[in-house]
C-alpha positions in Angstrom: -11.3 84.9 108.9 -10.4 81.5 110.5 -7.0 80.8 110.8 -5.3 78.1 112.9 -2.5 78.9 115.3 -0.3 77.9 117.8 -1.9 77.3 121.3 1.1 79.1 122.8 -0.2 81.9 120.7 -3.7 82.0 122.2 -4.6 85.3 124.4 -8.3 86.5 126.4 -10.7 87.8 123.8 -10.0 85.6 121.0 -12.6 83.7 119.5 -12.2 79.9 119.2 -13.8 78.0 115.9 -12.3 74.6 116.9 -9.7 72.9 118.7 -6.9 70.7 117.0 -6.8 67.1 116.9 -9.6 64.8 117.6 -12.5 66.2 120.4 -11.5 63.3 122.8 -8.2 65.3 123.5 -9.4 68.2 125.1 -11.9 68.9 128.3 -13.9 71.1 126.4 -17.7 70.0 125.3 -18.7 73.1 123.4 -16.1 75.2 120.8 -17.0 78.7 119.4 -16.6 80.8 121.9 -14.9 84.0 122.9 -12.2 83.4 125.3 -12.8 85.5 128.6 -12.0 83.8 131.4 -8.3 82.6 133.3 -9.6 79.6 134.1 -10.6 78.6 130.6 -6.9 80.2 128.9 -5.2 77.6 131.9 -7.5 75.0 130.0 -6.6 75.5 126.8 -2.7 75.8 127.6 -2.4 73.0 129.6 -4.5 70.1 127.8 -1.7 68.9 125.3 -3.3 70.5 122.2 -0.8 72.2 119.5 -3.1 73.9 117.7 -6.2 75.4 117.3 -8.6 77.7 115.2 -9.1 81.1 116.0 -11.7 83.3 113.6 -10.8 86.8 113.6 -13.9 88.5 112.6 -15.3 87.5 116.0 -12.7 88.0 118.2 -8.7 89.5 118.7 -6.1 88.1 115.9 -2.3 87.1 117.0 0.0 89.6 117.6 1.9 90.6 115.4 5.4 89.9 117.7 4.4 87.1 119.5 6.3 84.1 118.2 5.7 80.6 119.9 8.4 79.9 122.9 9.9 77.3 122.5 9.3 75.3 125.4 7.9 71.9 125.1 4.1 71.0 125.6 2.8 69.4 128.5 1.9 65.7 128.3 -1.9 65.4 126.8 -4.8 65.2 128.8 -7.3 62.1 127.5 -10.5 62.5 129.3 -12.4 58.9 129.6 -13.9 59.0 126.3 -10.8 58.3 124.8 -10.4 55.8 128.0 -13.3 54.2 126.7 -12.4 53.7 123.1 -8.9 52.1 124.1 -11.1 49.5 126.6 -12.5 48.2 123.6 -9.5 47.6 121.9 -9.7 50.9 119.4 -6.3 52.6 118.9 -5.5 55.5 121.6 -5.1 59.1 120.3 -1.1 58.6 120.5 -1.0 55.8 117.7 -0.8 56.3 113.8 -3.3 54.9 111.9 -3.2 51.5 110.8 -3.7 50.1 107.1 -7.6 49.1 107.1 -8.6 45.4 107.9 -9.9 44.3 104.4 -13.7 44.1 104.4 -14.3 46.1 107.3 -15.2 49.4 105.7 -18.8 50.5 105.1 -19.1 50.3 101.1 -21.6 52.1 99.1 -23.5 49.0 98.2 -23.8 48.4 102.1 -24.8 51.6 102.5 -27.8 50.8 99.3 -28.4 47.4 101.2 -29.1 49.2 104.4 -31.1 51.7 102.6 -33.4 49.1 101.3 -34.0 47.5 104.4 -34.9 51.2 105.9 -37.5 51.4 103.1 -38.9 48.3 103.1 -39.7 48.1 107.0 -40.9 51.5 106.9 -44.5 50.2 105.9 -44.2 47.2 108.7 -43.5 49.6 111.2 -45.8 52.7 110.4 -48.6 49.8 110.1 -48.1 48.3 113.8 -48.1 51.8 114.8 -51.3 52.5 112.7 -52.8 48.9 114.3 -52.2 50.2 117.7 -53.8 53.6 117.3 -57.2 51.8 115.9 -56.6 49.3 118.8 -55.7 46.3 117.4 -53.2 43.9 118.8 -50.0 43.9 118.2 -48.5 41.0 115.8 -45.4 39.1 117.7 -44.3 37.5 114.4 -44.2 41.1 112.7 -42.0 42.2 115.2 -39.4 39.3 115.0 -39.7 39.6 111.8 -38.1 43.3 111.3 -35.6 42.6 114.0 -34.3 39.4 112.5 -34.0 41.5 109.7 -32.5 44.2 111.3 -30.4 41.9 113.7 -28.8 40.6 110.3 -27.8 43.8 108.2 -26.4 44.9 111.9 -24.6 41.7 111.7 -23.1 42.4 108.2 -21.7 46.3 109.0 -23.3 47.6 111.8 -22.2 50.9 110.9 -24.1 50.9 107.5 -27.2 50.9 109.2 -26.5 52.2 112.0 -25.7 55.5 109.8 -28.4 55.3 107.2 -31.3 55.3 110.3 -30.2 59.0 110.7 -31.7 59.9 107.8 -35.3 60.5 108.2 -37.8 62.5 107.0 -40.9 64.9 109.0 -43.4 62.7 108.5 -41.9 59.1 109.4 -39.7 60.1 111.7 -41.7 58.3 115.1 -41.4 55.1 112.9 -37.7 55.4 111.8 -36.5 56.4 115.0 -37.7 52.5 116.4 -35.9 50.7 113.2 -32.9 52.9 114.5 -33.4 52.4 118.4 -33.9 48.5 117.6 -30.8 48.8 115.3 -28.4 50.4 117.7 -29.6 47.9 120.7 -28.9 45.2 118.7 -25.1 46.6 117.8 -24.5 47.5 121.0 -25.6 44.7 123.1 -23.3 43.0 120.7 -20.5 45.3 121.7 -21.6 44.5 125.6 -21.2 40.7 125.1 -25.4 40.0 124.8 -25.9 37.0 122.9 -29.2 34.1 122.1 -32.5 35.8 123.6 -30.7 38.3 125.7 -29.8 40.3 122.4 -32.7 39.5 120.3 -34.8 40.8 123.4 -32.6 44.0 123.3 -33.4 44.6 119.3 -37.2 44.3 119.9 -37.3 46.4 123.1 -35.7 49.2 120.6 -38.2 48.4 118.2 -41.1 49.0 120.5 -39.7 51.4 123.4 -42.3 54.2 121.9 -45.0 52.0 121.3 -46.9 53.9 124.0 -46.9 57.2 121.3 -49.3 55.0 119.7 -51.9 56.2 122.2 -50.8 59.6 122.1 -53.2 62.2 120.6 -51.7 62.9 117.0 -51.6 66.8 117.8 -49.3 66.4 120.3 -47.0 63.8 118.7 -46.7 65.6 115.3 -46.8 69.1 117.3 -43.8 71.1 115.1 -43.7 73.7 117.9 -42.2 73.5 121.2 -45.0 71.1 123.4 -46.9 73.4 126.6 -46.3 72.0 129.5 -50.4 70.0 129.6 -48.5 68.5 126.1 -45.7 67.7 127.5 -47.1 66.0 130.2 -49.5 64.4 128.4 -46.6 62.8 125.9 -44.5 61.5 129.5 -47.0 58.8 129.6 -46.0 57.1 126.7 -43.8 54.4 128.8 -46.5 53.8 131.1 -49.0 53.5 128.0 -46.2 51.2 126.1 -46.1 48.7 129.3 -49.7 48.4 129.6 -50.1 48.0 125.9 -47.5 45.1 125.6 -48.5 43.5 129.0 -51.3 42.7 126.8 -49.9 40.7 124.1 -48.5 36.6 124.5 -44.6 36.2 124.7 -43.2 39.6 125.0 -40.3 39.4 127.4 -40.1 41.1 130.8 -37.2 42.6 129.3 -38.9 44.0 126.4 -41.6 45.5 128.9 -38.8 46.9 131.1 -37.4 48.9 128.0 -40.7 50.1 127.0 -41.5 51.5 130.7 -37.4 52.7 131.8 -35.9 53.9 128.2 -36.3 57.6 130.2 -34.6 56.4 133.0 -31.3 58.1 134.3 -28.9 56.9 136.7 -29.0 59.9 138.8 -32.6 59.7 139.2 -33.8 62.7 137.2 -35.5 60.8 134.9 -39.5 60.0 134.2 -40.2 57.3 137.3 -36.8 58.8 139.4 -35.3 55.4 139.3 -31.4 55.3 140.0 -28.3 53.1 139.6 -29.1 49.7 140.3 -32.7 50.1 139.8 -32.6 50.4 136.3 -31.7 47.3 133.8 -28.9 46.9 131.3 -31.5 46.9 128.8 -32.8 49.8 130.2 -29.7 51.9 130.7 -28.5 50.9 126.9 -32.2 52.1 125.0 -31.3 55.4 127.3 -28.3 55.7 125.5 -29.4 54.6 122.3 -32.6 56.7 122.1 -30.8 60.1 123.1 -28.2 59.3 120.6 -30.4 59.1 117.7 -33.0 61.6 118.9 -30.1 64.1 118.7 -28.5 63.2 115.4 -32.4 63.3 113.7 -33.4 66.6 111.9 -36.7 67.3 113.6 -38.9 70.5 112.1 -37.6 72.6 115.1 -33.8 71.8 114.9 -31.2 70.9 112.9 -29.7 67.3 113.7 -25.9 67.2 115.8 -23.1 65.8 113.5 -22.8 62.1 115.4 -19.2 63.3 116.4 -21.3 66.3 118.4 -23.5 64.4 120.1 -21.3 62.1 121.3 -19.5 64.7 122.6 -22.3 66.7 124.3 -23.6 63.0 125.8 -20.1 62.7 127.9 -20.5 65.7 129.4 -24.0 65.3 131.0 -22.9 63.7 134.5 -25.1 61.9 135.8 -27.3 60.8 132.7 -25.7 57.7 131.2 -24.4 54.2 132.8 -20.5 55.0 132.0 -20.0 51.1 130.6 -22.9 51.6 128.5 -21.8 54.8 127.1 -18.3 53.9 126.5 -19.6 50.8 124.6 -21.5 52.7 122.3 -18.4 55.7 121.7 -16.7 52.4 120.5 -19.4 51.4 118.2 -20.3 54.7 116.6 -16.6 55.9 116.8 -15.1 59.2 116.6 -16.0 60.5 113.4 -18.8 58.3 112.4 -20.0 57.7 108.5 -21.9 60.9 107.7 -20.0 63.4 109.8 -18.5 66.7 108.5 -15.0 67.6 109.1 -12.7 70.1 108.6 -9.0 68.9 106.9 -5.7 70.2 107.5 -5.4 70.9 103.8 -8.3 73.7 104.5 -11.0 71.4 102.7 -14.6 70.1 104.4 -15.1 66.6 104.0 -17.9 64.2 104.9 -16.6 60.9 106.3 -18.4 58.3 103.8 -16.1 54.5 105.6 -14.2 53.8 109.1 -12.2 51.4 110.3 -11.7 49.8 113.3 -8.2 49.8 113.3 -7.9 54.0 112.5 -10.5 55.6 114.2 -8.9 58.9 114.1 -8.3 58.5 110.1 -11.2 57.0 108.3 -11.9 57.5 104.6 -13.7 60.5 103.8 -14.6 63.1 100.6 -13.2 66.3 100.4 -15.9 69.2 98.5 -15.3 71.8 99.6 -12.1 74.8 100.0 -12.3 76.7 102.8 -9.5 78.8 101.4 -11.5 80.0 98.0 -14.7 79.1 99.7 -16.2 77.1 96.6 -17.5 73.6 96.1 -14.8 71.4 94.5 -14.8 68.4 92.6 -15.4 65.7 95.3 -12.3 63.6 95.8 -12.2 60.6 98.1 -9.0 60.6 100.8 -8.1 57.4 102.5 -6.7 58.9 105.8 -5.4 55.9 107.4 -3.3 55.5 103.8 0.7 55.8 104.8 1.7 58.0 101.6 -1.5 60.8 102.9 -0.4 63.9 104.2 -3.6 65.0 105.2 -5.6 64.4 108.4 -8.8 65.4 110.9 -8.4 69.0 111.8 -12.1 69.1 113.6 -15.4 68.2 112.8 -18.0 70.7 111.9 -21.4 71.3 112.8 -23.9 70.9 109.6 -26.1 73.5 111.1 -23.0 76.2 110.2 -23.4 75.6 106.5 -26.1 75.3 103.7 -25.3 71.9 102.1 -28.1 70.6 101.0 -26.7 67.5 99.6 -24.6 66.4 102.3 -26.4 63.5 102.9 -26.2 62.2 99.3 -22.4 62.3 99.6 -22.3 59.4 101.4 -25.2 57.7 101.2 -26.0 57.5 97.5 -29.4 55.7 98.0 -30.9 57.3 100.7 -33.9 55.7 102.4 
């Protein structure tokens, strides 16, 4: 049974569901777990948090005479996520959400627009793939062709597309996973200040960083199983097959090159050619980001997708990984609950988060289907959070992997791709 209590409450073998409040407000990158160890009861006690959620079934309940002191809670603890949403100008944990900016929500014919464009340059894409395979060369004007047309529905709402590019299916996932790459490197470089060529460059590095798994043997690349370690090997070469491939063809940019061969690249020098810091590009260092981030949010045939809110979380924690600029900028972009993640209310209802704003990135609008208390589908209602007369708010997001809805994804997005 889950039931939220207050921290002051919390004791050792309790199990924790999820954490109060929004996941930038608390040092913890994982939830669900049973509590065991002093160090991680000083954690919880001391990081500002009023609540949580505790499920019973897996762990001890309150008890029965222990009654909150009433002392008052330390100051909260904002770890440099949050730090990095309040750089660029998005609202810090501490302030109440604002009324939205008119036209800045992501609108279900946005959302269809964005769709369209997703089915339309599917072909385009899985047919410079399919070119490159039988060894043709690759079309330049194709190319700047989908990412002006990308470049421009980014321009219009980024997060439209930015949200309907998660959506892909088994057998086009290689190709939708480059319209999303170019998409996001396009949004972001926006967010970094790239304008003219230098942002046009960055949108068709996206588009081909995995031209390279053009030359990859079909077995491998559409393996459903975990890759052997010969596979695996074999599919590491894709950056150095992408750069020889595009070193090939008239007018690509260095920069687009440098994408292809460095999107593996981490700044501690873990990654595929063990470059570090400084070695790697801004272009490089932001296709790092913005492949990882989709790669993680994608259903693949051997795992379930991370709600957005999840991966962003997960990415902050892995030291070492990410240029810290670059991630911040793309926290800001995506926000905290992006369009399509599941949350959990304080009025015990799930919700899927179908428009954000800039100005209320802690309250965006969202529909409510589901009671947690009767544990039935309800009548989906939509709830403007950032709205001054509603009571209800954020209690957590939720990973889609928990539950069976099968339809999730047409709760916000009507017209898939």
């Amino acid at each position: 049974m889950l039931k939220e209590i207050d921290v002051r409450q919390v004791r050792l073998g309790m199990f924790v569901h999820e954490f109060g409040g929004a996941w930038i407000e608390h040092p913890f990158w994982r939830a669900r777990f049973t509590l065991e160890s002093e160090e991680e009861f000083g954690k919880i006690r001391k990081c500002g948090l009023r609540t949580l959620w505790i499920d019973t079934a897996k762990g001890l309940d309150v008890e029965e005479s222990s009654a909150p002191p009433p002392a008052p809670l330390p100051a909260p603890v904002v770890p440099a996520v949050a730090a990095a949403v309040a750089a660029t100008n998005a609202p810090s944990v501490s302030e109440p959400p604002t009324a939205p900016a008119a036209g800045s929500s992501v609108s279900e014919r946005e959302l269809a627009d964005a769709a369209r464009l997703c089915r339309n340059a599917l072909p385009q894409i899985a047919s410079l793939y399919g070119e490159v395979r039988m060894g043709k060369a690759i079309d330049p004007k194709l190319c700047d062709g989908l990412v002006d047309a990308i470049a421009d529905s980014a321009t219009r709402n980024p997060s439209a597309l930015i949200s309907v590019v998660r959506l892909k299916r088994r057998d086009e996932y290689t190709f939708m996973h480059s319209m999303a790459v170019c998409a996001l490197m396009i949004s972001l470089g926006r967010q970094l200040g790239l304008r003219g060529r230098d942002l046009s460059n960055a949108g068709l590095g996206g588009l081909l960083h995995d031209i390279g798994k053009a030359q990859v043997p079909l077995e491998i690349l559409n393996k459903p199983d975990k890759l052997t370690a010969e596979e695996f090997d074999a599919m590491r070469q894709h950056p150095q097959l992408g750069e020889s491939l595009l070193r090939t063809v008239g007018g690509i940019a260095p920069s687009v090159i440098d994408v292809c061969l460095h999107h593996h690249e981490k700044i501690d020098g873990s990654g595929y050619l063990k470059l570090t810091g400084e070695q790697i590009s801004l272009h490089a260092k932001m296709a790092a980001v913005c492949d990882v981030y989709d790669a993680l949010t994608s259903n693949r045939p051997y795992k379930a997708g991370w709600n957005p809110s999840e991966a962003l979380r997960r990415m902050a924690q892995w030291e070492g990984h990410f240029e810290q600029q670059v991630f911040h900028a793309l926290v800001a972009l995506i926000g905290i609950y992006p369009v399509g993640s599941l949350v959990r209310l304080k009025s015990r209802r799930l919700a899927v988060v179908v428009a954000q704003e800039a100005g209320a990135r802690l309250a965006p609008t969202v529909k409510a289907f589901f009671d947690l208390r009767s544990n039935l589908r309800i009548t989906p209602t939509v709830v403007d959070l950032a709205r001054p007369s509603c009571q209800d708010a954020i209690a957590g997001w939720e990973a889609t992997a928990d539950w069976n809805f099968k339809d999730l994804d047409t709760l916000w997005c009507p017209s898939p791709p």
